[in-house]
N, C-alpha and C positions, 0 to 999 in steps of 0.2 A: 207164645211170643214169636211174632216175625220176625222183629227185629229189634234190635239194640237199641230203647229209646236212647237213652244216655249220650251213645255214640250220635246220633242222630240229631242233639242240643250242641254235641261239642261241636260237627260240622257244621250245622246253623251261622253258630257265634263264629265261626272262621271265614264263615260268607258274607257276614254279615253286612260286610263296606262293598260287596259287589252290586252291580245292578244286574238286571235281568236274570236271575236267579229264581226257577219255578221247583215245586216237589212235583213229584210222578208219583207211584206205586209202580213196581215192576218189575220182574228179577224174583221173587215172595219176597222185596224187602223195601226199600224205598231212596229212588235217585231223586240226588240235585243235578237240573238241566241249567246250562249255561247258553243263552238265547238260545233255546228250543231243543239244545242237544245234549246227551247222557255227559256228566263228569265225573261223578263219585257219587257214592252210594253208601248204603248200609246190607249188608247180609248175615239176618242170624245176629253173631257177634262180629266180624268179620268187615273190615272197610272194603268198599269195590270199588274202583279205580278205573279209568279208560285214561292210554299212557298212547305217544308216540310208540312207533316201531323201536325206534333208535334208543327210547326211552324204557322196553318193554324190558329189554336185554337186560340192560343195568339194575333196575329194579326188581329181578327174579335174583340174583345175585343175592340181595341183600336180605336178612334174617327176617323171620316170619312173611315173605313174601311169596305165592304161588301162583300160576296162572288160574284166571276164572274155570271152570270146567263145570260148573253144574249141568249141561247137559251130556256129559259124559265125554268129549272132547274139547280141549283146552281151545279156548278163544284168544286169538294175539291180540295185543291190545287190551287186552282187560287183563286188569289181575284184582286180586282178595290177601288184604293183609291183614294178619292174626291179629288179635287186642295183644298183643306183646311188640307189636312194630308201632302202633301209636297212639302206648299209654300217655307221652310227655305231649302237651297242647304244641309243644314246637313240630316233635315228629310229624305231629295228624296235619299243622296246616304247613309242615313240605310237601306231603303228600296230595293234600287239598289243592294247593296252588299248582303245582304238578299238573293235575288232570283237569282247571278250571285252563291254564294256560295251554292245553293240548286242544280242549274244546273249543276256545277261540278262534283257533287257528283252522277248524273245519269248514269248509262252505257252507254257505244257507241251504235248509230242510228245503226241497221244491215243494209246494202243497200236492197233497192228493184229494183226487176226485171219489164225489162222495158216490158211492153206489145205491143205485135206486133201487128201493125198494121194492 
């Protein structure tokens, strides 16, 4: 198992009245992109999250919450919250709305040039 179907339905259904809402794969587990860019995810069993700076602080504070680190140093901006921080469908879409409203707020992706073969 990569990842967490289950968790992976609930955030679905808490997207579900947005628009421009794509899946990736990536991370080994599977993000929802909000026009074109990372907001939350699934890892394993674990929610992943991309927060404001000012956002990061507070939310490491708070129970079963840590910074991302799977490559062996912690990434700001991302965190991974245990299945104990948002078993209740309210917790998961604070957190959902949380990183879907962080991601709006980013600039547009510039395209990249495709490299020739």
């Amino acid at each position: 198992m990569a990842y967490n179907e289950e968790l992976a339905k609930r955030i679905r259904t808490a997207l579900a009245h947005r628009e421009s809402v794509t899946e990736k794969k990536m991370f080994g587990g599977l993000t929802f992109m909000v026009d074109g860019k990372m907001a939350v995810g699934v890892q394993k069993d674990d929610l992943m999250l991309r927060v404001s700076v000012e956002e990061f602080e507070w939310a490491l504070a708070r129970p079963y919450v840590r910074p991302m680190d799977f490559t062996g140093r912690p990434m700001v901006g991302f965190l991974y919250v245990a299945p104990g921080g948002c078993e209740a469908d309210a917790d998961l879409r604070k957190w959902v709305d949380m990183a879907v409203t962080y991601a709006q707020t980013l600039p547009a992706k510039k395209a990249t040039k495709k490299r020739k073969a």
